[in-house]
C-alpha positions as CSV (number, residue, x, y, z in Angstrom):
1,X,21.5,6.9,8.0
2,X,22.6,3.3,8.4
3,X,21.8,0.9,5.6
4,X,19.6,-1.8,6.0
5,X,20.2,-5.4,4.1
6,X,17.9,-8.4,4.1
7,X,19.0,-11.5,5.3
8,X,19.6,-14.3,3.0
9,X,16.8,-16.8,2.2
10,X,18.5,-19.4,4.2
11,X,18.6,-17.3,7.0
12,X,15.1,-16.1,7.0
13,X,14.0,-19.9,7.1
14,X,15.8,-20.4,10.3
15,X,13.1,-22.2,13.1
16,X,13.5,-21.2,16.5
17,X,15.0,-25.0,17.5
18,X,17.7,-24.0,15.1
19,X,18.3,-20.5,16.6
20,X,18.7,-21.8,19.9
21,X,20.7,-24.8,19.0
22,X,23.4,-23.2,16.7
23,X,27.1,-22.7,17.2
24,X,28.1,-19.3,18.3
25,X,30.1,-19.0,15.0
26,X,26.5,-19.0,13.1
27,X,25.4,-16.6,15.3
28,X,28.3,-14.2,14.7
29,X,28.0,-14.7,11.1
30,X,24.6,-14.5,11.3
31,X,24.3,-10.8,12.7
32,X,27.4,-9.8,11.0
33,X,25.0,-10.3,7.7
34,X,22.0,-9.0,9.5
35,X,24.6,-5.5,10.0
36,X,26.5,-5.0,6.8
37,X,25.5,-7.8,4.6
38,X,27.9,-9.4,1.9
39,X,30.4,-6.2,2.5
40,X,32.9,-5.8,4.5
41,X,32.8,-4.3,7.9
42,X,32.6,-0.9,8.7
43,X,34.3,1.3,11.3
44,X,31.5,3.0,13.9
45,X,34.2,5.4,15.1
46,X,35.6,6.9,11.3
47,X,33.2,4.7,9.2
48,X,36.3,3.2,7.3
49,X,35.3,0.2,5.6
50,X,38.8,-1.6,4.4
51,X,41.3,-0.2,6.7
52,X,41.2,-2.8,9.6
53,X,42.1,-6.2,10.6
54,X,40.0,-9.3,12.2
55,X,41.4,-10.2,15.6
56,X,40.3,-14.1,15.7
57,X,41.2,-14.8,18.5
58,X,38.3,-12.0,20.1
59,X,36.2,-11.9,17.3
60,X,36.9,-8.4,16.6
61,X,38.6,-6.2,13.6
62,X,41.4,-3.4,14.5
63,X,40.7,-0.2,13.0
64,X,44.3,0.8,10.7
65,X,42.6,4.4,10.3
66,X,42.0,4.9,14.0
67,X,43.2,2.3,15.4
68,X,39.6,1.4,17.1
69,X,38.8,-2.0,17.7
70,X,35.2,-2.7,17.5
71,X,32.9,-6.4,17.6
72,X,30.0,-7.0,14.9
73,X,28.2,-5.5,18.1
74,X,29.8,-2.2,18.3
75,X,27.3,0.7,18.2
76,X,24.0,-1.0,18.0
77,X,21.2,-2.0,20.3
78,X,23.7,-5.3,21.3
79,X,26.6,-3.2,22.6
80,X,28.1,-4.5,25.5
81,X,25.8,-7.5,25.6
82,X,27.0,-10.3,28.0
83,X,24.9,-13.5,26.7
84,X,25.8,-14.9,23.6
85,X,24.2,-13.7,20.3
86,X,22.2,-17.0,19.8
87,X,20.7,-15.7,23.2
88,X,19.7,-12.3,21.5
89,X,18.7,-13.8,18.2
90,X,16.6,-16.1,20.2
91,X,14.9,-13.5,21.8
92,X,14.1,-11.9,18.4
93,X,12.6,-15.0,17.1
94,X,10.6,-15.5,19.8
95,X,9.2,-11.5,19.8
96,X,8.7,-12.3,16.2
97,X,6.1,-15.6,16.5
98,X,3.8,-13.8,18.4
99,X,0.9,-11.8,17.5
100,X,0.0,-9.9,20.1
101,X,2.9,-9.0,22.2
102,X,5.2,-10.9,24.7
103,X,6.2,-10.2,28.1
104,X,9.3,-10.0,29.4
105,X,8.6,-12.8,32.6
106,X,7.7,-15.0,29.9
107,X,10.9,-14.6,27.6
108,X,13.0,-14.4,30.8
109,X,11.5,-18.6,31.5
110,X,12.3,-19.0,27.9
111,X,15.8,-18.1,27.6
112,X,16.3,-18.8,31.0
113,X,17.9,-15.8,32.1
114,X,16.7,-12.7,35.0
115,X,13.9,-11.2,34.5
116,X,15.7,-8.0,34.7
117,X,17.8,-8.8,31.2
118,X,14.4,-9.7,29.9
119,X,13.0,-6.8,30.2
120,X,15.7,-4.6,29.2
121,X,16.2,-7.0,26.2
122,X,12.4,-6.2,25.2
123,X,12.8,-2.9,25.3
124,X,15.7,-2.5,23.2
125,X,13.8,-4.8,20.5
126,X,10.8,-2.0,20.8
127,X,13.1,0.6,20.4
128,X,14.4,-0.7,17.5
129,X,10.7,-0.4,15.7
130,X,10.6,3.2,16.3
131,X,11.4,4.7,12.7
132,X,11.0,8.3,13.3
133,X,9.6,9.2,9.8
134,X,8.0,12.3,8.8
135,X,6.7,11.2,5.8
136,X,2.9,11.8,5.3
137,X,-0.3,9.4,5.3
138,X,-2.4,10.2,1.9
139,X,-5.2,8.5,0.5
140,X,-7.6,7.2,3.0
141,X,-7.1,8.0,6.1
142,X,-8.5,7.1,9.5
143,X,-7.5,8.7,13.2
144,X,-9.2,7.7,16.6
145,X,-8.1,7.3,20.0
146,X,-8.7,5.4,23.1
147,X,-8.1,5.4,26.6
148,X,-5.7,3.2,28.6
149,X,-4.4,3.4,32.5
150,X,-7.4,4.7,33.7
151,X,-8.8,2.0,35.8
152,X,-9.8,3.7,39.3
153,X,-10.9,0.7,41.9
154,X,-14.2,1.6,43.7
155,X,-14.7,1.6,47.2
156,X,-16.5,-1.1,49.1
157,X,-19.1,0.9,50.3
158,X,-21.6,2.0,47.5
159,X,-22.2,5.1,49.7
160,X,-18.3,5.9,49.4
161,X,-17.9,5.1,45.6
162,X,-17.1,8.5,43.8
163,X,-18.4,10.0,40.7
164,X,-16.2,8.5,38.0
165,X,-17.2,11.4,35.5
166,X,-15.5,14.2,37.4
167,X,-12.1,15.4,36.0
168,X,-10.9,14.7,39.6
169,X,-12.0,11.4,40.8
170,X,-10.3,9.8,37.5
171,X,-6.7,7.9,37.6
172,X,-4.0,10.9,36.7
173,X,-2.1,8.2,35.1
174,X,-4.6,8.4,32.6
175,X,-3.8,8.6,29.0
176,X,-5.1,8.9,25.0
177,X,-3.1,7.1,22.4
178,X,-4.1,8.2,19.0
179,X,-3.7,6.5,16.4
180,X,-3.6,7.3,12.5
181,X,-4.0,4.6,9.6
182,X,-3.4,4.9,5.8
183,X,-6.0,2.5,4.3
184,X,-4.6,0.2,1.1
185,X,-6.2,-1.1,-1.7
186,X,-9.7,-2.8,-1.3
187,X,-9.5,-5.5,1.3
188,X,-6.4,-5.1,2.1
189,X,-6.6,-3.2,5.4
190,X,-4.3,-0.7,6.7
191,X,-0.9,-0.6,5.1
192,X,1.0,2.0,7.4
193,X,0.3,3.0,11.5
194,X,1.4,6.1,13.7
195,X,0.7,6.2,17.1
196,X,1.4,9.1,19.8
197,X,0.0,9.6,23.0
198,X,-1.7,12.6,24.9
199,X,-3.3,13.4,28.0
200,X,-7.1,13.0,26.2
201,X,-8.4,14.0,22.9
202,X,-8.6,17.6,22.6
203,X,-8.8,19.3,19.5
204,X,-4.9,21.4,20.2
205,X,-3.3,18.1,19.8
206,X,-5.8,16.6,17.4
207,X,-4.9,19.0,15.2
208,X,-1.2,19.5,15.8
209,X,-1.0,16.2,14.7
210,X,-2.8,15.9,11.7
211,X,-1.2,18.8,10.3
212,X,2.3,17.2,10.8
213,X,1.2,13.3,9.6
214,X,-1.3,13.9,7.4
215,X,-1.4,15.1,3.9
216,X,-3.9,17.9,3.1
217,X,-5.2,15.9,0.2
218,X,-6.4,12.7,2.0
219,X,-9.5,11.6,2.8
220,X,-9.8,11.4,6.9
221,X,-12.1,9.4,8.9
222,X,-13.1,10.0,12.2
223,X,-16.1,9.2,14.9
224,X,-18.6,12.4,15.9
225,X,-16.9,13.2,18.5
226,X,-15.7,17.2,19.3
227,X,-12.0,16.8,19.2
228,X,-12.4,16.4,15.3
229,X,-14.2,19.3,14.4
230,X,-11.1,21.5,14.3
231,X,-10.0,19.0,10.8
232,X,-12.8,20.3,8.7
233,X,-10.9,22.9,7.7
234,X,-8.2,21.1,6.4
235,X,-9.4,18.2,5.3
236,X,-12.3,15.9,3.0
237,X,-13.6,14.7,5.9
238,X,-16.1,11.9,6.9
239,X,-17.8,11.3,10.1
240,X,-19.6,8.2,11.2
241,X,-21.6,8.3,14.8
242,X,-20.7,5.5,16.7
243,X,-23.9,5.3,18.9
244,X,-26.0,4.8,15.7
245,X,-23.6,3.0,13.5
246,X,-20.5,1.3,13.2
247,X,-20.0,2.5,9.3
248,X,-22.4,5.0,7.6
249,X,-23.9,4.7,4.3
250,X,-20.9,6.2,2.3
251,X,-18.3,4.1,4.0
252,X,-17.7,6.3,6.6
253,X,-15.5,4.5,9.5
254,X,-13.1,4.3,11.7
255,X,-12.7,-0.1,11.7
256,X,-8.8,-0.2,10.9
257,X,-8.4,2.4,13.9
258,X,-10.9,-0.1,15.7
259,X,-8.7,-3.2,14.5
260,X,-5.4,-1.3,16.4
261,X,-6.8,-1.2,19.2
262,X,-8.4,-4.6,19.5
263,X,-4.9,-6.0,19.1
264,X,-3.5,-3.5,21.7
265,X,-6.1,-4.3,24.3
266,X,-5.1,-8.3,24.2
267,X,-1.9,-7.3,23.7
268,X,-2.4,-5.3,27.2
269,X,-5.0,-7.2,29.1
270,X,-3.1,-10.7,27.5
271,X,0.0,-10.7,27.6
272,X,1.7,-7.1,29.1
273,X,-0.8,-6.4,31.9
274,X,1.0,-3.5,33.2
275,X,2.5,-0.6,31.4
276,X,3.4,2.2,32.9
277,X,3.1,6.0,30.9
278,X,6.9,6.4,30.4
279,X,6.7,3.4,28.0
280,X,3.6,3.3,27.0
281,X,4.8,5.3,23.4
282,X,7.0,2.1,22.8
283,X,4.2,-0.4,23.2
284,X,1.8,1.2,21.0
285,X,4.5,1.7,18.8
286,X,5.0,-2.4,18.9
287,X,1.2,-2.5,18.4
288,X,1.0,-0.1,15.1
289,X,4.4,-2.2,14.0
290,X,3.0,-5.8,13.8
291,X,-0.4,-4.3,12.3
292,X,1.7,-3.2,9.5
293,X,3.4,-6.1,8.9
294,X,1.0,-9.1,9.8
295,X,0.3,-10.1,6.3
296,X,4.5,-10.3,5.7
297,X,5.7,-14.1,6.7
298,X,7.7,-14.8,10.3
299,X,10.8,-14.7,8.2
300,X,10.5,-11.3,6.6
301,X,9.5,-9.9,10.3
302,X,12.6,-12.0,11.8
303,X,15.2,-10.8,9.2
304,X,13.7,-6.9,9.4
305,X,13.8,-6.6,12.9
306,X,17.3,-8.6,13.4
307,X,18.7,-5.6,10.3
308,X,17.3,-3.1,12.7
309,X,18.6,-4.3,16.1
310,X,22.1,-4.5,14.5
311,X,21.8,-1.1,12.4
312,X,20.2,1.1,15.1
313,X,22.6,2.8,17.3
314,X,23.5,2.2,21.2
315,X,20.3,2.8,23.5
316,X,20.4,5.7,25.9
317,X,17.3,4.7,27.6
318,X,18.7,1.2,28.1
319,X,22.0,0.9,28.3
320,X,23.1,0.0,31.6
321,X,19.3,0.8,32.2
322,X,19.3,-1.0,35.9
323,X,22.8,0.3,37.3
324,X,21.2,3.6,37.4
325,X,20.7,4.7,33.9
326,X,17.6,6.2,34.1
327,X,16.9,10.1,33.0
328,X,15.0,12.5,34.8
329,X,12.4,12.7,32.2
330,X,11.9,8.8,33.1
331,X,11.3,9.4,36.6
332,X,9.1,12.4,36.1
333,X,7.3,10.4,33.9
């Protein structure tokens, strides 16, 4: 597991007219912090850490192990990249500011570069939020889902408009993301978010999942409806029905779930408009990820998510994504 560092003060502080306007010696020094702090480099190919040389002349250390020349790039998120890093640091600052999402048209007007690299470069900065972690939500704990690509345009005609209710008549693209939140202390929200998506709420998956992600000890909150009724079993439950109430009379309720989703929606409807199902995982995982850490200043989000582009390893989904780079579990999708 790679090991992440915080960036120095002085480089948390950095505005974006300061990102975009340093030298491209900042830059370099600035990820090569961001990747292996105050230490010296280390190999990606034997994972040698003093055994090399720096190459000034392209920026890049010689391997004396095996003899593997690699950049401050090598093996990350950035590898290969073409722009320069104030470019990509840029782009991270800019994800960073905003609260609700940004698209890739408007960070390709911003950095002034194709849409194409825009969109691949948002990508990569989404998959770097994904931490994969099994650890287990305790405490207070709330799980709800909601609905997304299932708009169906009706006819013109009212006598050729179909019944929306049937199974059949609905969008296929159609899909649930669920979403599971560990309540903090008293007014202080949700402190930690999982998402995963589904075809719908069914109680199979329901419960699938909050066997894997949720301790057996916690507390869960959830809405009346059926899909639930499977946790009883398993866990203190408390119900709230939404058609009466919004929170019941023992503090019942699912309002941090709610929260999520309100930012997701603007997030969608706002900013992303269109998101198809293959990636759908990776914007609600961008969703749970500034939920978690909206109360932490621009700084600490810019300096976390710089550690973890330069940390995480080379992108298979995106590397090289529009010269044909795209898996058949992509294009069923």
């Amino acid at each position: 597991m790679a090991q992440h560092f915080l960036l120095s003060a002085q480089a948390r502080s950095l505005s974006l007219m300061q990102i975009f306007t340093m030298t491209d010696e900042a830059a370099f020094d600035l990820f090569k912090e961001s990747r292996w702090g105050d230490g010296d480099p280390v190999c990606p190919s034997c994972g040698c850490i003093d055994k090399h040389y720096f190459i000034k002349t392209r920026k890049q250390w010689r391997c004396k192990g095996c003899n593997h020349t690699f950049s401050v790039t090598s093996g990350t998120l950035f590898a290969h990249h073409k722009l320069p890093l104030k470019i990509y640091l840029g782009a991270v600052a800019l994800f960073t500011n905003t609260a609700k999402g940004f698209s890739a048209l408007q960070l390709c007007r911003d950095l002034n570069v194709q849409y194409k690299t825009a969109f691949v470069l948002m990508h990569k900065i989404r998959e770097s939020l994904i931490d994969g972690e099994t650890e287990k939500l305790s405490g207070t704990v709330e799980i709800d889902g909601a609905y997304v690509n299932n708009y169906v345009r009706p006819e013109n005609e009212k006598e050729d408009r179909k019944d929306l209710r049937l199974v059949e008549n609905q969008n296929p693209n159609k899909r649930c993301i669920i979403t599971i939140r560990e309540r903090g202390e008293e007014g202080e929200g949700a402190v930690k978010t999982k998402t995963f998506i589904v075809k719908s709420e069914n109680q199979a998956d329901i419960k699938k999942l909050a066997e894997i992600h949720i301790d057996s000890a916690a507390t869960v909150h959830a809405d009346d409806a059926k899909c639930y009724d499977a946790l009883h079993a398993k866990f203190d439950m408390k119900r709230v029905n939404h058609q009466e109430r919004y929170k019941g009379e023992n503090g019942e309720c699912t309002n941090q779930a709610e929260s999520y989703f309100s930012r997701f929606r603007r997030m969608h409807q706002g900013q992303v408009h269109k998101m198809g199902n293959q990636n759908l995982d990776a914007y609600a995982n961008e969703c749970a990820y500034r939920e978690d850490t909206r109360r932490q200043s621009t700084g600490q989000i810019f300096a976390d998510i710089t550690t973890r582009c330069s940390t995480k390893p080379t992108s298979r989904n995106w590397c090289g994504y529009w010269q044909g780079n795209k898996t058949a579990e992509r294009l069923a999708a």
